[in-house]
VEXTIBA-513377 format. One record per residue (C-alpha): x, y, z; residue in one letter; residue number from 1; chain. Coordinates in nm, 2 decimals, padded with zeros to 4 digits. Layout:
! residues N
NODE       c1       c2       c3   rest    nr   kette
NODE        X        Y        Z      a   NUM       A
...
This chain:
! residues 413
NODE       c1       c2       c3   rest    nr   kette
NODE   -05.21   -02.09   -02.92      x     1       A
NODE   -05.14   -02.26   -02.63      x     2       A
NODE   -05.19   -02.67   -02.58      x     3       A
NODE   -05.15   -02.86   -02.27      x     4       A
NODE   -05.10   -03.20   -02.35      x     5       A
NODE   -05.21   -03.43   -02.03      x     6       A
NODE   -05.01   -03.77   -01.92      x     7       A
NODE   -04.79   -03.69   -02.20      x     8       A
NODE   -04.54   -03.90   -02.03      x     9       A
NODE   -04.75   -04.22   -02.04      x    10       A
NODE   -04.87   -04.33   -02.38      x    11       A
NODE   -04.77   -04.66   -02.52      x    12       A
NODE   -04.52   -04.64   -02.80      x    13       A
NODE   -04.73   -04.71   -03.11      x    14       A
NODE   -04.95   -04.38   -02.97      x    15       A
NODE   -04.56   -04.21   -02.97      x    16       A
NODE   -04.52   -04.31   -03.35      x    17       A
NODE   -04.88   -04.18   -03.43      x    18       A
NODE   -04.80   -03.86   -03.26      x    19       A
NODE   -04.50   -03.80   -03.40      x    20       A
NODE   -04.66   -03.86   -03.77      x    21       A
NODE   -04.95   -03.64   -03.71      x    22       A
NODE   -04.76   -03.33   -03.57      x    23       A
NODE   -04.45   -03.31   -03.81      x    24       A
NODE   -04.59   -02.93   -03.87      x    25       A
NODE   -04.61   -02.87   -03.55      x    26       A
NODE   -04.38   -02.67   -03.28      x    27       A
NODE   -04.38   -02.73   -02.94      x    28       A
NODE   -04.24   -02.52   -02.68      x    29       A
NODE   -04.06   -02.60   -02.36      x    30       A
NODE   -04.22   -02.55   -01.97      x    31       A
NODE   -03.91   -02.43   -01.73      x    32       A
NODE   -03.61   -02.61   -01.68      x    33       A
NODE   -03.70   -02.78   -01.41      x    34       A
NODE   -04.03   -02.93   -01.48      x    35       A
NODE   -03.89   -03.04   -01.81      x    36       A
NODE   -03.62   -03.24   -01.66      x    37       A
NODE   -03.89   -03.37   -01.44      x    38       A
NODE   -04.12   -03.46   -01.73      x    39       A
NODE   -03.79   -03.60   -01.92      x    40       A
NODE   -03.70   -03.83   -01.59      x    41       A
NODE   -04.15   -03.95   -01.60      x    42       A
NODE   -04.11   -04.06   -01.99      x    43       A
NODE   -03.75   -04.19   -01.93      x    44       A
NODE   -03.92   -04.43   -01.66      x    45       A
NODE   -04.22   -04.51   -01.79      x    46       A
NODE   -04.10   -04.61   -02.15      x    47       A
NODE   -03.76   -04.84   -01.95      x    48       A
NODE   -03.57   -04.64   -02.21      x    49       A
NODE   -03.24   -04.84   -02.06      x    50       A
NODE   -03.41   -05.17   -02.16      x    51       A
NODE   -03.52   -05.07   -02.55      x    52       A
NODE   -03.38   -05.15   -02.82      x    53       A
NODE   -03.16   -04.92   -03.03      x    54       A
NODE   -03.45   -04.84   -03.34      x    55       A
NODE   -03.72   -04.75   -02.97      x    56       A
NODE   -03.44   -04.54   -02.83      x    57       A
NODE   -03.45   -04.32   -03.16      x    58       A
NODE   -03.84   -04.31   -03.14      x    59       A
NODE   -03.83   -04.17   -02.80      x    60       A
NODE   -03.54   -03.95   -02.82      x    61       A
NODE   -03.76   -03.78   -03.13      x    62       A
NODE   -04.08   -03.76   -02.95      x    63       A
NODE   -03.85   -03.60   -02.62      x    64       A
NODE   -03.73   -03.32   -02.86      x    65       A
NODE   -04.10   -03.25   -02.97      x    66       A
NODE   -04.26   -03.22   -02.69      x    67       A
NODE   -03.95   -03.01   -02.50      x    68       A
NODE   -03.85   -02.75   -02.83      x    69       A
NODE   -03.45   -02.91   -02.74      x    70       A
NODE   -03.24   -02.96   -02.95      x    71       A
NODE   -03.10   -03.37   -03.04      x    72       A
NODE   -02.77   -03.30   -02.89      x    73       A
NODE   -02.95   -03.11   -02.56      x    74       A
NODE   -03.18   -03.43   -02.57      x    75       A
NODE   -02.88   -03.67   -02.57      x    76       A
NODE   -02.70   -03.52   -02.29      x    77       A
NODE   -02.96   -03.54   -02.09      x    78       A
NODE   -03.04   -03.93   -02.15      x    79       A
NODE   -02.69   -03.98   -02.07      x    80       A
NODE   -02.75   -03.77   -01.73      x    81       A
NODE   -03.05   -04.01   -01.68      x    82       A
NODE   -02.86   -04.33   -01.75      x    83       A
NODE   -02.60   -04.21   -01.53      x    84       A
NODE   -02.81   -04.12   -01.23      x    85       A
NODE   -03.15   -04.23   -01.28      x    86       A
NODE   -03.28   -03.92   -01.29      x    87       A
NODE   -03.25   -03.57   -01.54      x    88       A
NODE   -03.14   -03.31   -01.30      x    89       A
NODE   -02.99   -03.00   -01.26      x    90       A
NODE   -02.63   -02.97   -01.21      x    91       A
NODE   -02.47   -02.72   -01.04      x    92       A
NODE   -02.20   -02.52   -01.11      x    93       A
NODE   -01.88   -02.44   -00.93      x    94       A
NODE   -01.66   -02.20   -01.07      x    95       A
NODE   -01.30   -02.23   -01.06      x    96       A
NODE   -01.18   -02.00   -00.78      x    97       A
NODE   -00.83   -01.96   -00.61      x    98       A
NODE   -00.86   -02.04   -00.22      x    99       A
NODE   -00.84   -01.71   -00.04      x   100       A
NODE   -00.58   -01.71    00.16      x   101       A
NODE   -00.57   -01.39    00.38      x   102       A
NODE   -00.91   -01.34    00.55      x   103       A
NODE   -01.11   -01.03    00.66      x   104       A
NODE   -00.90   -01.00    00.94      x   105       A
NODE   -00.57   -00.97    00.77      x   106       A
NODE   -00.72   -00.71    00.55      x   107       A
NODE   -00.85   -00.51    00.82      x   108       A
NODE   -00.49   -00.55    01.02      x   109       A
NODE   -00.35   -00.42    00.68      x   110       A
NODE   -00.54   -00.13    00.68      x   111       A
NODE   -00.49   -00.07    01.02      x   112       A
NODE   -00.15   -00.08    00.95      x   113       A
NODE   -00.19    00.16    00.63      x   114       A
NODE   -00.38    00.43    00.88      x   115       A
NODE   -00.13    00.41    01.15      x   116       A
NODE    00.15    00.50    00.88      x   117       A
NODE    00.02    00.70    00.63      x   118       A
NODE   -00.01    00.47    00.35      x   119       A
NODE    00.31    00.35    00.29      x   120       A
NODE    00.42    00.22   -00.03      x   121       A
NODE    00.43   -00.16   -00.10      x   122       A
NODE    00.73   -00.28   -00.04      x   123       A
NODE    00.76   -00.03    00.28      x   124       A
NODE    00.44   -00.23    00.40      x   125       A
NODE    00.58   -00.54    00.35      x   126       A
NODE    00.87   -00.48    00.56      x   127       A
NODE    00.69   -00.36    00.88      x   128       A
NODE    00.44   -00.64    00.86      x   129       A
NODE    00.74   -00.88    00.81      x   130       A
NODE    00.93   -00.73    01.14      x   131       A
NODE    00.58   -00.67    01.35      x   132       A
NODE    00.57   -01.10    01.30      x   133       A
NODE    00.93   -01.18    01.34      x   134       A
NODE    01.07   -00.89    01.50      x   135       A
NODE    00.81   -00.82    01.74      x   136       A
NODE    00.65   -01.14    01.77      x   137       A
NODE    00.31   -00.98    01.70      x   138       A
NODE    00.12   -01.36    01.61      x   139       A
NODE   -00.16   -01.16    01.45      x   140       A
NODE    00.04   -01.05    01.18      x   141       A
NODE    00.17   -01.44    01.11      x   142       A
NODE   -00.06   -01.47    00.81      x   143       A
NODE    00.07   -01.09    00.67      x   144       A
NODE    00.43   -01.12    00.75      x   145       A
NODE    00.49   -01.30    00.41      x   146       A
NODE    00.27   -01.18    00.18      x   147       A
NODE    00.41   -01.00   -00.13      x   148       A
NODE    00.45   -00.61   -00.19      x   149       A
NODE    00.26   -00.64   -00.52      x   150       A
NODE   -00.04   -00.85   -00.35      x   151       A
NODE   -00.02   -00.55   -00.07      x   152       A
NODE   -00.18   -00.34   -00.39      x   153       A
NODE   -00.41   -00.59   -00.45      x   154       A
NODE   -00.58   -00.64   -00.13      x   155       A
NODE   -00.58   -00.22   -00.10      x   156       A
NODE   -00.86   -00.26   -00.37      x   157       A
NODE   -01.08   -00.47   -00.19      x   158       A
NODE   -01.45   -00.40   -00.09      x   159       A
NODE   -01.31   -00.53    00.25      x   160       A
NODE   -01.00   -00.22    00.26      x   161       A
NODE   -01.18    00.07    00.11      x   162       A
NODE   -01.47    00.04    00.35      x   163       A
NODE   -01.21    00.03    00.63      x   164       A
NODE   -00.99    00.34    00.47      x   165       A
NODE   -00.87    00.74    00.18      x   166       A
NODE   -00.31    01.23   -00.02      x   167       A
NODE    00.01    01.58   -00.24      x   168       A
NODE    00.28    01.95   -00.42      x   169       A
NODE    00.60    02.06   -00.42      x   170       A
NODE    00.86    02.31   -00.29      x   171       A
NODE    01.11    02.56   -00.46      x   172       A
NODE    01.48    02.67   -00.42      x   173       A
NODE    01.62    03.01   -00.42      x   174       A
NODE    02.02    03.20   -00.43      x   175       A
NODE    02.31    03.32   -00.29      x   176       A
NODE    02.73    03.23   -00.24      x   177       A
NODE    02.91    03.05    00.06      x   178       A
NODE    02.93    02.67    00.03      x   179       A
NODE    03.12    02.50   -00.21      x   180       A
NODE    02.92    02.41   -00.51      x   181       A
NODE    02.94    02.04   -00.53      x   182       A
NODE    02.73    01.73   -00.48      x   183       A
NODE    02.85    01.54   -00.18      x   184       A
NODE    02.98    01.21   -00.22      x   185       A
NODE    02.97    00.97    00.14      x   186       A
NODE    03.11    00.66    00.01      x   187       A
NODE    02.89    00.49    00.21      x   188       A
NODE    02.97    00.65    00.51      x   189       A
NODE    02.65    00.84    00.73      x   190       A
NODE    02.68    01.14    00.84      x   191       A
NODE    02.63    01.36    00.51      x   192       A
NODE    02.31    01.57    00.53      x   193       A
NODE    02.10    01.71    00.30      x   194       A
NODE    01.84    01.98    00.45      x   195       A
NODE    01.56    02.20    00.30      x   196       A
NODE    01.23    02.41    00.43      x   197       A
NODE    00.88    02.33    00.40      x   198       A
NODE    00.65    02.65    00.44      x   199       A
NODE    00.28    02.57    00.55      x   200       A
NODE    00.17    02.87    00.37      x   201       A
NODE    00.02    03.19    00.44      x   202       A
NODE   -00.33    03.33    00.56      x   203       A
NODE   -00.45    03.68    00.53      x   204       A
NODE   -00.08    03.84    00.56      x   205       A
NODE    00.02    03.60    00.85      x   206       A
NODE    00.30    03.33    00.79      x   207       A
NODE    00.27    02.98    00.81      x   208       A
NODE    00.51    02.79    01.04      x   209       A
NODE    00.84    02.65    00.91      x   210       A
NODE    00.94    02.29    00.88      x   211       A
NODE    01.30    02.18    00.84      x   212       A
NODE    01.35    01.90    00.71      x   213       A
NODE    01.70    01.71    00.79      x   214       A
NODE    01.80    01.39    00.56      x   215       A
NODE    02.11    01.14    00.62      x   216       A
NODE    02.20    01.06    00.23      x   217       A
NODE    02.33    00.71    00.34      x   218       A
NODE    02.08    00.59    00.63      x   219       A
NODE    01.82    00.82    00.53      x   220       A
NODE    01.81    00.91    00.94      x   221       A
NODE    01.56    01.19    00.92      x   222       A
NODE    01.48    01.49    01.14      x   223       A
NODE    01.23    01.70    01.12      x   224       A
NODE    01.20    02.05    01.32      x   225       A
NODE    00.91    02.32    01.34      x   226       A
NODE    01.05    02.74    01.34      x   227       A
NODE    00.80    03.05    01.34      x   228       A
NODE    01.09    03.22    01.14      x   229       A
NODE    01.36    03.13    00.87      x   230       A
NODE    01.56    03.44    00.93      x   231       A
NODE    01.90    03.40    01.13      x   232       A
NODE    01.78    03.46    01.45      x   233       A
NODE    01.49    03.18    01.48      x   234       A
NODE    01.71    02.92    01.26      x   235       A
NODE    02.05    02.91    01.46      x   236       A
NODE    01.88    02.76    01.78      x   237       A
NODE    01.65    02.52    01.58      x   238       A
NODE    01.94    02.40    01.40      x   239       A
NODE    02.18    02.32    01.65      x   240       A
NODE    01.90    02.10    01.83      x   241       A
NODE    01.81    01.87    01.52      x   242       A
NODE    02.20    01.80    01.48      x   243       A
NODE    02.22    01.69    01.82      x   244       A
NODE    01.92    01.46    01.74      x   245       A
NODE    02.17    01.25    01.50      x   246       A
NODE    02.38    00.95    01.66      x   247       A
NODE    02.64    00.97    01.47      x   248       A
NODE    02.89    01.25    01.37      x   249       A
NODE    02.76    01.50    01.15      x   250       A
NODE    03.07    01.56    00.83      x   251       A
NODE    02.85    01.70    00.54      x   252       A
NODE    02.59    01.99    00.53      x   253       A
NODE    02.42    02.03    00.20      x   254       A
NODE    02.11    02.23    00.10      x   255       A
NODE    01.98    02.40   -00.20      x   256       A
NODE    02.11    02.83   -00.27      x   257       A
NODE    01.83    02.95   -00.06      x   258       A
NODE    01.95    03.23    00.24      x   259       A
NODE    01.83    03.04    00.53      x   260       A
NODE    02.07    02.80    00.52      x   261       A
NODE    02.36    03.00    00.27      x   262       A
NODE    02.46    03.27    00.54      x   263       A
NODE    02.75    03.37    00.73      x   264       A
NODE    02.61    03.22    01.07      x   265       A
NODE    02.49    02.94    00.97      x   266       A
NODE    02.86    02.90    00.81      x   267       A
NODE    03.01    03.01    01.12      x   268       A
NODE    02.78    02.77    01.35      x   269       A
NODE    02.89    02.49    01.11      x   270       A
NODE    03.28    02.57    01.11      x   271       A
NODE    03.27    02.59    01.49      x   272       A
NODE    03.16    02.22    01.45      x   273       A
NODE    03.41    02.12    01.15      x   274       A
NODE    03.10    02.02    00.95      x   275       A
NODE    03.17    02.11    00.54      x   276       A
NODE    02.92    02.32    00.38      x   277       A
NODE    02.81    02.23    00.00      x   278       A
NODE    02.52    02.41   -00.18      x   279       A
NODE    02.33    02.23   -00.51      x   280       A
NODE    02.48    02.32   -00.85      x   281       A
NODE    02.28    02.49   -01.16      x   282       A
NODE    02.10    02.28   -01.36      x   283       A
NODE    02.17    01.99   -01.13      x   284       A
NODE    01.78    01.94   -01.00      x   285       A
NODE    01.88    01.63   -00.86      x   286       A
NODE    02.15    01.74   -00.60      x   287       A
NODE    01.92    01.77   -00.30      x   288       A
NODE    01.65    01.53   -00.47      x   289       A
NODE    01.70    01.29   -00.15      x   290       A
NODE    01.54    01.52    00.11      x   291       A
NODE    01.28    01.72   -00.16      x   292       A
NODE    01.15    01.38   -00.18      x   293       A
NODE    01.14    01.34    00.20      x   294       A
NODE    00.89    01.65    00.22      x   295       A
NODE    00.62    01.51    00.03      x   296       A
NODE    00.62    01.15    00.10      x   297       A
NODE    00.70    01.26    00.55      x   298       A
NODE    00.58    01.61    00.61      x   299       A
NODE    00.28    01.73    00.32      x   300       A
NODE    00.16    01.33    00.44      x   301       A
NODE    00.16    01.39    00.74      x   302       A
NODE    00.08    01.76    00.83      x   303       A
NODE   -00.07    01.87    00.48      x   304       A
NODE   -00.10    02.20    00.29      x   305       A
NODE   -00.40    02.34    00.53      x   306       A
NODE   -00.25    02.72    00.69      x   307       A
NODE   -00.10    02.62    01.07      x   308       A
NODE    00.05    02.99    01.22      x   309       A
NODE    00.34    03.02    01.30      x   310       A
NODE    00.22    03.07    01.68      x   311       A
NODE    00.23    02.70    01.70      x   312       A
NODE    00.60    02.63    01.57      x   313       A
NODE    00.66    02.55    01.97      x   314       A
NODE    00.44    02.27    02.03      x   315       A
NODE    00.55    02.13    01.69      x   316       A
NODE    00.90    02.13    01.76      x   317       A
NODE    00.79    01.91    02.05      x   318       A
NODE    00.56    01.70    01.87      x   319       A
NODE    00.85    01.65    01.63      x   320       A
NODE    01.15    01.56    01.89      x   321       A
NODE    00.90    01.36    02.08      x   322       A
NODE    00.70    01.14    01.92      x   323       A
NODE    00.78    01.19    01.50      x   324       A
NODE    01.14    01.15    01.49      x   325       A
NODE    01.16    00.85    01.70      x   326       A
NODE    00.85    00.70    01.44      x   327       A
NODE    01.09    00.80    01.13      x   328       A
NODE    01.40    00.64    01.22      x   329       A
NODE    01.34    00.34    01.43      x   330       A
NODE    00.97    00.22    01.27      x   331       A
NODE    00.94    00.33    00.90      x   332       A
NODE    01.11    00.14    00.64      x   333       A
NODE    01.28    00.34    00.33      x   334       A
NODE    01.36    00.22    00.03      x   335       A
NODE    01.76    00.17   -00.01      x   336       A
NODE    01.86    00.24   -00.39      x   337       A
NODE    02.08    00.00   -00.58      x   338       A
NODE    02.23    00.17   -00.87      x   339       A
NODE    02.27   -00.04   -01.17      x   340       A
NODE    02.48    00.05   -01.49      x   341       A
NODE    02.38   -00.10   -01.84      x   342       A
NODE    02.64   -00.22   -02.12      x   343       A
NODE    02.55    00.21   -02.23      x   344       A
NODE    02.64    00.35   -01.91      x   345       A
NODE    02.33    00.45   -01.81      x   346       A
NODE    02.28    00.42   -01.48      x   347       A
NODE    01.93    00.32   -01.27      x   348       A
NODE    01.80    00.27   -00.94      x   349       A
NODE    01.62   -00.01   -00.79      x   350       A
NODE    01.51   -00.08   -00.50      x   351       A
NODE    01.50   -00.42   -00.34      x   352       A
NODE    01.58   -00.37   -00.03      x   353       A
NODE    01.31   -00.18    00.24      x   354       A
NODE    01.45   -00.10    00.60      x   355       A
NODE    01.48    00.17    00.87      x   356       A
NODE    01.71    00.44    00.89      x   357       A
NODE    01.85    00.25    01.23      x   358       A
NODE    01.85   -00.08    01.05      x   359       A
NODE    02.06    00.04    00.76      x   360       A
NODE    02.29    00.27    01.03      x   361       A
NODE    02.32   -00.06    01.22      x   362       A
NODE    02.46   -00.28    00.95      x   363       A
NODE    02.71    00.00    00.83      x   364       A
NODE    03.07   -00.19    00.92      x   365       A
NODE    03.24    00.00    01.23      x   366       A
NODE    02.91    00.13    01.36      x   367       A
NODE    03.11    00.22    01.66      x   368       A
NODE    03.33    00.46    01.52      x   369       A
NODE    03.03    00.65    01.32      x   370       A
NODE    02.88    00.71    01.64      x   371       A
NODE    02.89    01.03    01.83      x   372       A
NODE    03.05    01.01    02.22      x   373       A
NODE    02.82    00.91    02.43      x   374       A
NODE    02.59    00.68    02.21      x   375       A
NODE    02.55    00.31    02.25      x   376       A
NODE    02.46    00.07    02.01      x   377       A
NODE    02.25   -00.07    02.29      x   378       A
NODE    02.07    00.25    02.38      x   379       A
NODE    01.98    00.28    01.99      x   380       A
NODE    01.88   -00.08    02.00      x   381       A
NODE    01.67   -00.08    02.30      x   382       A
NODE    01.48    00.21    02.13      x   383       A
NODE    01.42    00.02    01.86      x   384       A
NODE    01.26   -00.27    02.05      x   385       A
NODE    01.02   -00.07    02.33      x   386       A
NODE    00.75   -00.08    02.06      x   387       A
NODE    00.68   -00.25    01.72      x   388       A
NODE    00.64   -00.05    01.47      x   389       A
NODE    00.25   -00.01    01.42      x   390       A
NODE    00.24    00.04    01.81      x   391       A
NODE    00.46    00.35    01.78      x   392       A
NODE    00.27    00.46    01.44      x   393       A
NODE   -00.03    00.48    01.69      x   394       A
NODE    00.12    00.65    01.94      x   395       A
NODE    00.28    00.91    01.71      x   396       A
NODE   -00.12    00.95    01.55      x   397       A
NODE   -00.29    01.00    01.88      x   398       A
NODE   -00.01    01.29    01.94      x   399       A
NODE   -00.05    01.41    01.61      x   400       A
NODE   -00.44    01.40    01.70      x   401       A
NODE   -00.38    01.60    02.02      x   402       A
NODE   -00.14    01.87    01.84      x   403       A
NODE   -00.42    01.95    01.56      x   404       A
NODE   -00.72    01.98    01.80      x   405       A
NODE   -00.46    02.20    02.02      x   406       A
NODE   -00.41    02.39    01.71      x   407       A
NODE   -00.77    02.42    01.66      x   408       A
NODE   -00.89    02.53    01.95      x   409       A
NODE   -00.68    02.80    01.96      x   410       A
NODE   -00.75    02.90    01.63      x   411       A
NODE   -01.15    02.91    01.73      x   412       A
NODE   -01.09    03.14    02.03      x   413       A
């Protein structure tokens, strides 16, 4: 049963200890919030609750708990709200929140950043929006060029990223015997490369094209070619090209057993240059690990595991001297290992420091004497500087762009 009780607010205090006698069986049963705090602030006013004495104060405190269904603690809070502020109201709440310190913007710039270059791992991130600010004097990226590698992850959750932005297999070796079977060991010194193939697969009995994949051990300078063919023939010429595509002096050739690479003229072409040949030892998985690595985080990124003929190994080769290499060696950082030995002897990477193949090359002591005849430190610098390294990103994706709708076009007719 429902009862309204009318002007509740205004009877005289003898009429408040009557009621309170006669309904001590009975429950009563709170209107919303706020019309009880408005009904709390009438009685509150009406009965000069400030100006009673302590035995009154009781007395109305009861008869406030009646009539609401609160509890005597609820009812004393909010007397004291009323003797703070005249009034019972509501107060709102704020929750505790951090300040939010890089804006929709700055995650939009970061996934910008993340399209241009494929995703890049934290700390690689970090690095290019720490040179696009103070390399490249880019102001937009003043906000991003400090921010952490782990808070890159965070801000790659977001509702903000994912609306704005969305991956990977691996390779296998094979056998045969020239080389020496040794890992090479550079002592810091560039110029020892580790190479291996990437096959785009086959499709209905035709072959995929051929990438090969080219990796300094020291700089991690990278080069990346495109051959219809693996056999002697095809390789030789494509080879010859991606050395010449390295600034400095090529003293170390090392690549996995497989008979594209572990051949008598591929060893001839490399004596003729007085460049040592090494080949990866049994049960040593590790000994071209550098440039396996390479193929899935630079070319199954980039160009995928979808069928391309080998028809096309031409205007990849292009695509590759023009506009890829250049990206991979003057605008994407790598992670440079540190190796670190325990009180055991075990021995572990880490990697704290994120540069690009030219910036590691560049602080090498006696860069001059690495280089090959003809190559300037200023040439290789000035490369470096004609674009920032999101600019060339871009660049390199609208050629990529052009290549795979060339591709597809011809495919269709």
């Amino acid at each position: 049963m429902k009862i309204s009780v009318q002007n509740a607010e205004r009877l005289s205090l003898d009429q408040i200890r009557t009621f309170l006698e006669a309904s001590q069986e009975m429950v009563f049963e709170a209107a919303p919030r706020l019309e009880v705090y408005e009904w709390l602030t009438g009685v509150l006013c009406e009965q000069e609750y400030c100006k009673q004495k302590r035995v009154v104060r009781g007395i109305l405190r009861r008869y406030l708990a009646k009539m609401t269904g609160l509890s005597r603690a609820q009812v004393a809070r909010l007397v004291s709200r009323y003797r703070e502020n005249g009034a019972v109201k509501e107060r709102s709440y704020h929750r505790n929140r951090f300040a939010n310190r890089y804006t929709v913007a700055d995650v939009e710039l970061l996934a910008a950043v993340d399209e241009a270059h494929e995703t890049l791992s934290g700390p690689a991130t970090q690095k290019i929006l720490y040179r696009a600010f103070y390399e490249y004097g880019e102001q937009r990226y003043a906000q991003m060029a400090l921010i952490s590698a782990a808070h890159i992850y965070n801000l790659r959750k977001s509702r903000v990223y994912r609306q704005k932005r969305i991956k990977y297999q691996k390779t296998r070796p094979v056998q045969v015997g020239i080389g020496e079977r040794r890992r090479p060991d550079p002592q810091g010194q560039p110029g020892y490369l580790r190479i291996d193939t990437v096959h785009q697969g086959d499709r209905e009995g035709v072959k995929g094209v051929y990438h090969i994949n080219v990796v300094d051990e020291v700089t991690q300078w990278q080069v990346v070619a495109a051959t219809a063919q693996i056999s002697e023939a095809w390789l030789l010429p494509v080879l010859e090209a991606m050395l010449r595509q390295f600034p400095f002096r090529i003293v170390s050739f090392h690549s996995d057993n497989g008979s594209e690479f572990i051949n008598h003229r591929v060893a001839a072409l490399l004596k003729k240059l007085v460049i040592e040949q090494t080949k990866s030892r049994p049960r040593h998985a590790n000994d071209n690990g550098l440039v396996e690595a390479k193929n899935g985080a630079v070319i199954r990124k980039h160009m995928g595991y979808g069928h391309i003929a080998a028809a096309h190994a031409a205007a990849m080769e292009e695509f590759y001297e023009r506009q890829f290499n250049p990206y991979l060696n003057f605008h994407r950082p790598c992670g440079v290992p540190e190796v670190r030995t325990n009180a055991k002897g075990k021995q572990r990477r880490v990697y704290r420091w994120y540069a690009t193949p030219w910036e590691i090359l560049r602080q090498l002591p006696d860069l001059a004497g690495h280089l090959r005849p003809g190559i300037l430190e200023a040439d290789l610098e000035r490369l470096a500087k004609a674009h920032s390294d999101t600019e060339a990103a871009r660049q390199m994706q609208e050629a990529k762009r052009k290549l795979f709708a060339g591709l597809q076009q011809k495919r269709s007719t």
